[in-house]
NUGU-959058 format. One line per field, with one value per atom (N, C-alpha, C): residue in one letter; atom name; x, y, z. Coordinates in steps of 0.001 Angstrom, whole numbers. Atoms other than C-alpha are relative to their C-alpha. Layout:
BEGIN
r = A ...
a = CA ...
px = X ...
py = Y ...
pz = Z ...
This chain:
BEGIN
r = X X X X X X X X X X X X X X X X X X X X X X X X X X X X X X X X X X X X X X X X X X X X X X X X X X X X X X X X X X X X X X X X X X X X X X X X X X X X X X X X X X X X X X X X X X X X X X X X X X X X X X X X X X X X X X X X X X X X X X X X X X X X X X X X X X X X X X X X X X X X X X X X X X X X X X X X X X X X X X X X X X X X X X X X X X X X X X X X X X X X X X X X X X X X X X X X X X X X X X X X X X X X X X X X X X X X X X X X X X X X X X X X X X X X X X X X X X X X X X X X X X X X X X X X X X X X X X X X X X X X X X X X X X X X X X X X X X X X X X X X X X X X X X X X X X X X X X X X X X X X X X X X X X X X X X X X X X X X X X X X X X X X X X X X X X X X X X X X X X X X X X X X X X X X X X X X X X X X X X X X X X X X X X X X X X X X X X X X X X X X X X X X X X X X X X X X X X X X X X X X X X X X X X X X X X X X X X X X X X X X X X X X X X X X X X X X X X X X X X X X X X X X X X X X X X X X X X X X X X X X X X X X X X X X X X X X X X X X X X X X X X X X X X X X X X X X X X X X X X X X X X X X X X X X X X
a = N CA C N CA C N CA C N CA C N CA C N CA C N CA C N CA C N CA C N CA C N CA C N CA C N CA C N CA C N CA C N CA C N CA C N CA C N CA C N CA C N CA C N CA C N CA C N CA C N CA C N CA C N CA C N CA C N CA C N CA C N CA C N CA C N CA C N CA C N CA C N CA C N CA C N CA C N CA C N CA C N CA C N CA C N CA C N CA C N CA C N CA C N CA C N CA C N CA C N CA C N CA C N CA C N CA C N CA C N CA C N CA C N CA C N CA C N CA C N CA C N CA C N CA C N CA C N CA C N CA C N CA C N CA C N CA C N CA C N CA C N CA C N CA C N CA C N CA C N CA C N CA C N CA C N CA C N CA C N CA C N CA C N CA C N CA C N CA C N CA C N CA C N CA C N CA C N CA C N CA C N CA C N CA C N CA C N CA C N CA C N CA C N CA C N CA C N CA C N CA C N CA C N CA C N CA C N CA C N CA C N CA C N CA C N CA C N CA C N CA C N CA C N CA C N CA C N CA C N CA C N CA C N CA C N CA C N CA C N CA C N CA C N CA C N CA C N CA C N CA C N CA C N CA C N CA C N CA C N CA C N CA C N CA C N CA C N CA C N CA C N CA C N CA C N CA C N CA C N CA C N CA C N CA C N CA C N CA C N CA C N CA C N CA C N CA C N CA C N CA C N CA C N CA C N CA C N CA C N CA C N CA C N CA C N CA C N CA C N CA C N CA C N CA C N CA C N CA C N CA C N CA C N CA C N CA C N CA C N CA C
px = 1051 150332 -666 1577 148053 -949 1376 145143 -752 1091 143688 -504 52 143953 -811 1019 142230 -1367 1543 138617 574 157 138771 -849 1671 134894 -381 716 134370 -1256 1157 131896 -1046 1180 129128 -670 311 126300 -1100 1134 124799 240 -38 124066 1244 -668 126276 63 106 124587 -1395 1413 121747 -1016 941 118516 -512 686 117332 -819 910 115496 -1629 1361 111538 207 243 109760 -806 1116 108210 -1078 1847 104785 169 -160 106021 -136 354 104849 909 -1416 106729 209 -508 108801 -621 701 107175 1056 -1018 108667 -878 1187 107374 157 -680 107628 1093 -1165 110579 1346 -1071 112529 9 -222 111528 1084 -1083 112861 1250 -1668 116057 746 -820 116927 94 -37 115895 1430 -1546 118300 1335 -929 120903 739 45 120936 193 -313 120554 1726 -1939 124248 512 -1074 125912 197 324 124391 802 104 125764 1853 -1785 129613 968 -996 132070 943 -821 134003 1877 -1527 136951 735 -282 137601 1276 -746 139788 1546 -1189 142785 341 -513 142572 905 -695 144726 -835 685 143393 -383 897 142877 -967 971 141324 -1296 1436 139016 -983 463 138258 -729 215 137852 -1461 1307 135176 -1289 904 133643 -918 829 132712 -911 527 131402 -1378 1232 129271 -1157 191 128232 -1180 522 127146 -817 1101 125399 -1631 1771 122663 -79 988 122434 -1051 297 121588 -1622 1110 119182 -648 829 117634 -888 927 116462 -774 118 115350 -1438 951 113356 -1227 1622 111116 -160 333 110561 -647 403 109585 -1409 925 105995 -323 425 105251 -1169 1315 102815 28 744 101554 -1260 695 100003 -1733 1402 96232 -835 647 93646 -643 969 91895 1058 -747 95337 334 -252 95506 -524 -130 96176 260 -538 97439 1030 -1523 100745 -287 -78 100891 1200 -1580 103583 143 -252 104942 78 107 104108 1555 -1252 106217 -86 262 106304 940 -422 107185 -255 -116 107906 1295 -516 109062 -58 -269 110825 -720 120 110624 505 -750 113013 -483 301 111230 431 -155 113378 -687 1217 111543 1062 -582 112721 -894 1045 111180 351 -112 110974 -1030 947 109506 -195 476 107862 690 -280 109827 -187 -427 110590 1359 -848 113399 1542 -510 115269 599 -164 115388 80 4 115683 1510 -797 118394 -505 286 118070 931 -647 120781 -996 487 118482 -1287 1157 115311 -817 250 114379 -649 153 112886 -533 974 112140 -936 1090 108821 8 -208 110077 1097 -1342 112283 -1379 1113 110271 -756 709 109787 -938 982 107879 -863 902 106084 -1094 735 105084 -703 617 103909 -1078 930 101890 -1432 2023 97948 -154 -63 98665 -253 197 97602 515 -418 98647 -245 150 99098 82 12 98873 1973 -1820 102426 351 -777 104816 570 -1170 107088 995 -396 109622 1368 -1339 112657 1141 -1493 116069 854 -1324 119533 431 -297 119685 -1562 1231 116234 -1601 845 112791 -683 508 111466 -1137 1322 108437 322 328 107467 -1511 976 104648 -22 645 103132 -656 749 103111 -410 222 102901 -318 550 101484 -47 188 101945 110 -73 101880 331 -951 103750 1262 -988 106917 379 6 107844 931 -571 108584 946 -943 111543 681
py = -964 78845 355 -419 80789 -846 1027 79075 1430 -743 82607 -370 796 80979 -847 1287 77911 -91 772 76421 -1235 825 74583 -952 301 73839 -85 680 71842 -1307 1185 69488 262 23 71110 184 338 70388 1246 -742 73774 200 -180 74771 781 -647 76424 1587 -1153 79455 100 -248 80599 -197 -473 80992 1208 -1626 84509 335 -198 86174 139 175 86072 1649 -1297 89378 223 -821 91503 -633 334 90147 -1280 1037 86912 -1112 797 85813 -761 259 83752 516 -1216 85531 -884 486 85042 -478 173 83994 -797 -133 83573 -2069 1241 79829 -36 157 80443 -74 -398 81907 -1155 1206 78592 -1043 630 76582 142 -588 78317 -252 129 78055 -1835 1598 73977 -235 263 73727 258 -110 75607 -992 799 73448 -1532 1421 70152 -132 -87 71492 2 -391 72159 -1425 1808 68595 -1317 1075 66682 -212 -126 65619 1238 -695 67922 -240 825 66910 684 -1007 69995 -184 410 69030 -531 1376 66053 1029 -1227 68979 1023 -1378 71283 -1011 -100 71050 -498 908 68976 737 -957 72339 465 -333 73669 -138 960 70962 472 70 71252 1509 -1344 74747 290 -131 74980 -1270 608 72084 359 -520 73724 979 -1224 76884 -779 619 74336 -499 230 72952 1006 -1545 76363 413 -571 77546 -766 572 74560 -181 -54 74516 1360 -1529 78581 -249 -193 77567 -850 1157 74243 1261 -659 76616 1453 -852 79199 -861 1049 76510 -266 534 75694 924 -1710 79383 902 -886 80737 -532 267 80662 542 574 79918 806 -702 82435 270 -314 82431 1017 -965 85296 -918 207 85088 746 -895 85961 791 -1079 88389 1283 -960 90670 691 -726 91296 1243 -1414 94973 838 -626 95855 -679 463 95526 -612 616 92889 -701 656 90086 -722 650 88532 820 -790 90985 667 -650 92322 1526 -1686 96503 724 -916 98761 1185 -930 102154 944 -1031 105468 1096 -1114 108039 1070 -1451 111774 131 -177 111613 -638 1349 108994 -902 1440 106059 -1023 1205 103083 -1248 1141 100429 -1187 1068 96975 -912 611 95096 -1360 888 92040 172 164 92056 -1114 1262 89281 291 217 87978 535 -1219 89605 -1477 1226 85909 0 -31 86239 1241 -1393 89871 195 326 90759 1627 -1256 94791 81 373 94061 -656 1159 91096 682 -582 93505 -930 696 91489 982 -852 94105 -490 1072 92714 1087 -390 93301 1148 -830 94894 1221 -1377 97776 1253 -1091 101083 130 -303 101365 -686 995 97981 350 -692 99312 924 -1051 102136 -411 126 100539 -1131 1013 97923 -42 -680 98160 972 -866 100315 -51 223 100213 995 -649 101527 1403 -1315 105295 579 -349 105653 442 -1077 107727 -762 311 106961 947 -1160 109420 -733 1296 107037 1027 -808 109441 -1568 535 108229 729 -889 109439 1158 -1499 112036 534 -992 113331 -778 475 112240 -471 629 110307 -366 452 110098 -1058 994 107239 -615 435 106054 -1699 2032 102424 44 407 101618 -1037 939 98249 -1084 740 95588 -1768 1597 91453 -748 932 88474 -1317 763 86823 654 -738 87377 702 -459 90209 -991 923 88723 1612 -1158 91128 -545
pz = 261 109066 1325 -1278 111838 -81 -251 113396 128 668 112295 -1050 1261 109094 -267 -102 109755 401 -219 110023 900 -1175 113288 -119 3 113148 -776 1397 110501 -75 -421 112551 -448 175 111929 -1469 1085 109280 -600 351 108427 -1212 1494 104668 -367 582 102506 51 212 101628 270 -222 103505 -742 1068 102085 -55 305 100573 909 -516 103027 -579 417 102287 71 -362 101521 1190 -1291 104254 241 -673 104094 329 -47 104129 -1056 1356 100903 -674 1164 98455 -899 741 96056 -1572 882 92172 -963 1272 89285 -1149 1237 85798 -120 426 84286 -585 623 82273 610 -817 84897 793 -1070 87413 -749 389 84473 -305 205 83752 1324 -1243 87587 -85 73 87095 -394 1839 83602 810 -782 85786 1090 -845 88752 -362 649 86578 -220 564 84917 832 -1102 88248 695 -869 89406 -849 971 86134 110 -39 86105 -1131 758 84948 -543 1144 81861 542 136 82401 1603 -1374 86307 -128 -225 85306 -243 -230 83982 940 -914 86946 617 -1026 89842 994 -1113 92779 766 -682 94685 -668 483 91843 -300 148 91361 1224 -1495 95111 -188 -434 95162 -1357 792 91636 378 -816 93237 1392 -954 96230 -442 613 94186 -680 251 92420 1024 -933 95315 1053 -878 97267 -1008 886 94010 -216 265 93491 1438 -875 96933 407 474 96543 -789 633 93812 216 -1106 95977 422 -1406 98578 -1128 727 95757 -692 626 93840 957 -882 97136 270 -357 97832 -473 1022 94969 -587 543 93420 -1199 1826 89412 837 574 88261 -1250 1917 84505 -68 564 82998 513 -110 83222 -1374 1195 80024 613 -448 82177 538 547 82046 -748 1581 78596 198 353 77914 1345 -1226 81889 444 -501 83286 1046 -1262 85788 -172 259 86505 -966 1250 83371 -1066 1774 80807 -422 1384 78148 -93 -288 78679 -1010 880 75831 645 -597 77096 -954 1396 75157 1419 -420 77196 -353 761 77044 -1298 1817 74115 -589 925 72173 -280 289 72655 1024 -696 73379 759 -795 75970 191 -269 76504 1247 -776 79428 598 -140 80844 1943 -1748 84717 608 -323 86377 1539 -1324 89949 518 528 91523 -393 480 90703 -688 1627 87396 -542 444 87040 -461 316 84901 -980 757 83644 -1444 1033 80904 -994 1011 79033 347 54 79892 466 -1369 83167 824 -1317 85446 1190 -1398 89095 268 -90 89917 1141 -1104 93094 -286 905 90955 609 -252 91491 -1559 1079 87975 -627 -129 87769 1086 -1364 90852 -902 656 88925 -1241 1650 85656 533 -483 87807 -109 376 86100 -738 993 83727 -1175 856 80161 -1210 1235 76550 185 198 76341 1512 -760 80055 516 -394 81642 1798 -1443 84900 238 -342 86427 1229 -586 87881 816 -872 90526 -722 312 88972 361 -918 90553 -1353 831 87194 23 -368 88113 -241 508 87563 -1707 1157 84164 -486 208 82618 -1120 599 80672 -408 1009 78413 -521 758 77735 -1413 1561 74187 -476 -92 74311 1201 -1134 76882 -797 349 75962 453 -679 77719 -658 1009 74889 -483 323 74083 -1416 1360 71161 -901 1564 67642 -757 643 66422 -1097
Protein backbone atom coordinates (compact mmCIF):
# COMPACT_ATOMS: atom_id res chain seq x y z
CA UNK A 1 0.00 0.00 0.00
CA UNK A 2 1.21 3.89 -0.32
CA UNK A 3 2.52 5.68 2.66
CA UNK A 4 -0.13 8.21 1.12
CA UNK A 5 -2.33 5.76 2.57
CA UNK A 6 -1.04 5.58 5.90
CA UNK A 7 -1.14 7.45 9.34
CA UNK A 8 2.51 7.71 10.19
CA UNK A 9 1.70 10.02 13.30
CA UNK A 10 -0.07 8.16 15.47
CA UNK A 11 2.03 9.50 18.58
CA UNK A 12 0.19 12.12 19.25
CA UNK A 13 -2.61 12.62 21.98
CA UNK A 14 -5.00 15.21 20.54
CA UNK A 15 -8.91 14.69 20.75
CA UNK A 16 -10.92 13.10 18.35
CA UNK A 17 -13.24 15.61 17.31
CA UNK A 18 -12.68 19.08 18.07
CA UNK A 19 -14.89 21.01 20.06
CA UNK A 20 -17.84 23.16 18.40
CA UNK A 21 -16.71 26.44 18.05
CA UNK A 22 -18.31 28.90 20.80
CA UNK A 23 -20.65 31.68 19.59
CA UNK A 24 -19.37 35.13 18.67
CA UNK A 25 -19.86 36.76 21.94
CA UNK A 26 -18.33 34.10 23.54
CA UNK A 27 -21.10 32.96 25.54
CA UNK A 28 -22.07 29.43 26.16
CA UNK A 29 -24.37 27.91 23.79
CA UNK A 30 -28.07 27.16 25.71
CA UNK A 31 -29.90 24.28 25.89
CA UNK A 32 -33.19 23.49 27.49
CA UNK A 33 -33.10 20.59 30.32
CA UNK A 34 -34.40 17.97 28.19
CA UNK A 35 -32.11 18.50 25.49
CA UNK A 36 -28.88 18.45 28.29
CA UNK A 37 -30.44 15.13 29.30
CA UNK A 38 -30.94 13.49 26.01
CA UNK A 39 -27.19 14.36 25.15
CA UNK A 40 -26.38 12.63 28.93
CA UNK A 41 -28.83 9.28 27.99
CA UNK A 42 -26.92 9.39 24.61
CA UNK A 43 -23.46 9.43 25.82
CA UNK A 44 -24.29 6.95 28.81
CA UNK A 45 -25.36 4.35 25.61
CA UNK A 46 -22.21 4.94 23.60
CA UNK A 47 -20.23 4.55 27.10
CA UNK A 48 -22.12 1.11 28.05
CA UNK A 49 -20.80 -2.24 26.34
CA UNK A 50 -22.08 -3.22 23.16
CA UNK A 51 -24.00 -6.48 23.05
CA UNK A 52 -23.93 -6.65 18.75
CA UNK A 53 -19.91 -5.99 18.55
CA UNK A 54 -19.17 -9.63 19.47
CA UNK A 55 -20.70 -10.72 15.50
CA UNK A 56 -18.94 -8.03 13.54
CA UNK A 57 -15.73 -8.47 11.94
CA UNK A 58 -12.66 -7.42 13.98
CA UNK A 59 -12.32 -4.38 11.56
CA UNK A 60 -15.74 -3.73 11.95
CA UNK A 61 -15.75 -3.79 15.54
CA UNK A 62 -12.68 -1.49 15.34
CA UNK A 63 -14.02 0.76 12.98
CA UNK A 64 -17.93 1.31 15.01
CA UNK A 65 -15.80 1.48 17.97
CA UNK A 66 -13.96 4.33 16.97
CA UNK A 67 -17.28 6.15 15.73
CA UNK A 68 -18.45 5.51 19.25
CA UNK A 69 -15.60 6.72 20.59
CA UNK A 70 -15.37 10.22 18.50
CA UNK A 71 -19.16 10.74 19.17
CA UNK A 72 -19.20 10.82 23.26
CA UNK A 73 -16.15 12.43 23.00
CA UNK A 74 -18.21 15.12 20.57
CA UNK A 75 -20.88 15.12 23.24
CA UNK A 76 -18.09 15.31 26.46
CA UNK A 77 -16.93 18.56 25.12
CA UNK A 78 -20.68 19.59 24.28
CA UNK A 79 -21.90 18.72 27.83
CA UNK A 80 -19.20 21.27 29.48
CA UNK A 81 -20.07 24.00 27.00
CA UNK A 82 -23.38 24.24 26.99
CA UNK A 83 -25.62 26.11 29.59
CA UNK A 84 -29.12 24.53 31.15
CA UNK A 85 -31.68 27.17 31.00
CA UNK A 86 -35.36 26.48 32.31
CA UNK A 87 -38.15 28.53 31.38
CA UNK A 88 -38.80 31.21 33.97
CA UNK A 89 -42.63 32.19 35.41
CA UNK A 90 -42.03 35.70 34.47
CA UNK A 91 -42.14 34.45 30.53
CA UNK A 92 -45.42 33.21 30.40
CA UNK A 93 -47.22 34.47 27.30
CA UNK A 94 -43.67 35.74 25.31
CA UNK A 95 -41.48 33.79 23.22
CA UNK A 96 -38.23 33.29 24.77
CA UNK A 97 -35.89 30.11 25.02
CA UNK A 98 -37.79 26.95 25.69
CA UNK A 99 -41.20 27.81 24.73
CA UNK A 100 -43.56 25.91 22.69
CA UNK A 101 -44.60 28.39 19.45
CA UNK A 102 -47.77 27.80 17.55
CA UNK A 103 -47.71 29.70 14.39
CA UNK A 104 -50.39 29.88 11.40
CA UNK A 105 -49.07 30.91 8.07
CA UNK A 106 -50.64 33.06 5.44
CA UNK A 107 -52.61 30.01 4.37
CA UNK A 108 -53.83 29.01 7.74
CA UNK A 109 -51.78 26.05 8.47
CA UNK A 110 -50.49 26.03 11.79
CA UNK A 111 -46.90 24.82 12.67
CA UNK A 112 -45.52 24.23 16.19
CA UNK A 113 -42.26 24.59 17.35
CA UNK A 114 -40.23 24.55 20.41
CA UNK A 115 -37.17 27.38 20.98
CA UNK A 116 -34.17 25.14 21.56
CA UNK A 117 -30.30 25.39 21.57
CA UNK A 118 -28.80 24.95 18.32
CA UNK A 119 -27.71 21.22 19.97
CA UNK A 120 -30.76 19.91 20.07
CA UNK A 121 -32.35 21.56 17.21
CA UNK A 122 -33.93 19.20 15.05
CA UNK A 123 -36.62 21.13 12.41
CA UNK A 124 -38.14 17.62 11.53
CA UNK A 125 -39.29 16.83 15.49
CA UNK A 126 -40.19 20.80 15.65
CA UNK A 127 -36.74 21.74 17.35
CA UNK A 128 -36.03 25.22 16.08
CA UNK A 129 -32.43 26.54 17.14
CA UNK A 130 -32.73 29.59 18.76
CA UNK A 131 -30.16 30.92 16.34
CA UNK A 132 -32.60 30.03 13.03
CA UNK A 133 -33.83 33.53 11.80
CA UNK A 134 -37.21 32.54 12.36
CA UNK A 135 -36.61 31.94 16.16
CA UNK A 136 -34.79 35.28 15.94
CA UNK A 137 -37.80 36.74 14.73
CA UNK A 138 -40.43 35.30 17.11
CA UNK A 139 -38.03 36.22 20.10
CA UNK A 140 -40.62 38.45 22.72
CA UNK A 141 -43.37 38.12 20.94
CA UNK A 142 -46.79 37.31 22.17
CA UNK A 143 -50.25 35.75 20.97
CA UNK A 144 -51.72 37.42 17.89
CA UNK A 145 -48.58 39.36 17.29
CA UNK A 146 -47.05 38.64 13.22
CA UNK A 147 -43.25 37.89 11.82
CA UNK A 148 -42.23 38.27 8.30
CA UNK A 149 -39.43 35.76 8.24
CA UNK A 150 -37.19 36.04 4.13
CA UNK A 151 -37.30 32.26 3.00
CA UNK A 152 -35.47 31.12 -0.36
CA UNK A 153 -39.41 31.03 -1.97
CA UNK A 154 -39.91 34.60 -0.80
CA UNK A 155 -40.85 36.23 2.33
CA UNK A 156 -43.51 34.67 5.07
CA UNK A 157 -45.56 36.06 7.40
CA UNK A 158 -46.49 34.35 10.42
CA UNK A 159 -48.77 34.75 13.43
CA UNK A 160 -48.42 33.54 17.22
CA UNK A 161 -51.30 31.60 18.29
CA UNK A 162 -50.00 29.94 20.92
CA UNK A 163 -47.06 30.57 23.51
CA UNK A 164 -46.25 27.56 26.41
CA UNK A 165 -43.59 26.71 28.45
CA UNK A 166 -45.06 23.25 28.83
CA UNK A 167 -45.20 20.95 26.45
CA UNK A 168 -48.64 20.61 24.10
CA UNK A 169 -51.06 17.76 25.18
CA UNK A 170 -52.31 16.45 21.61
Amino acid sequence: MSKAFTKEDSAGDEGLVPPRPRSTSGEKRYITPEGYRALEEELAALLAPQAGDTELSELDAGVRKRERERRAQQLAATLEEVRVVAPEASQEGRVFFGAWVTLEDEDGAETAYRIVGPDEADVRAGRLSVESPLARALLGKEVGESVQVERPRGAVEYTVTRVAYAPPTH
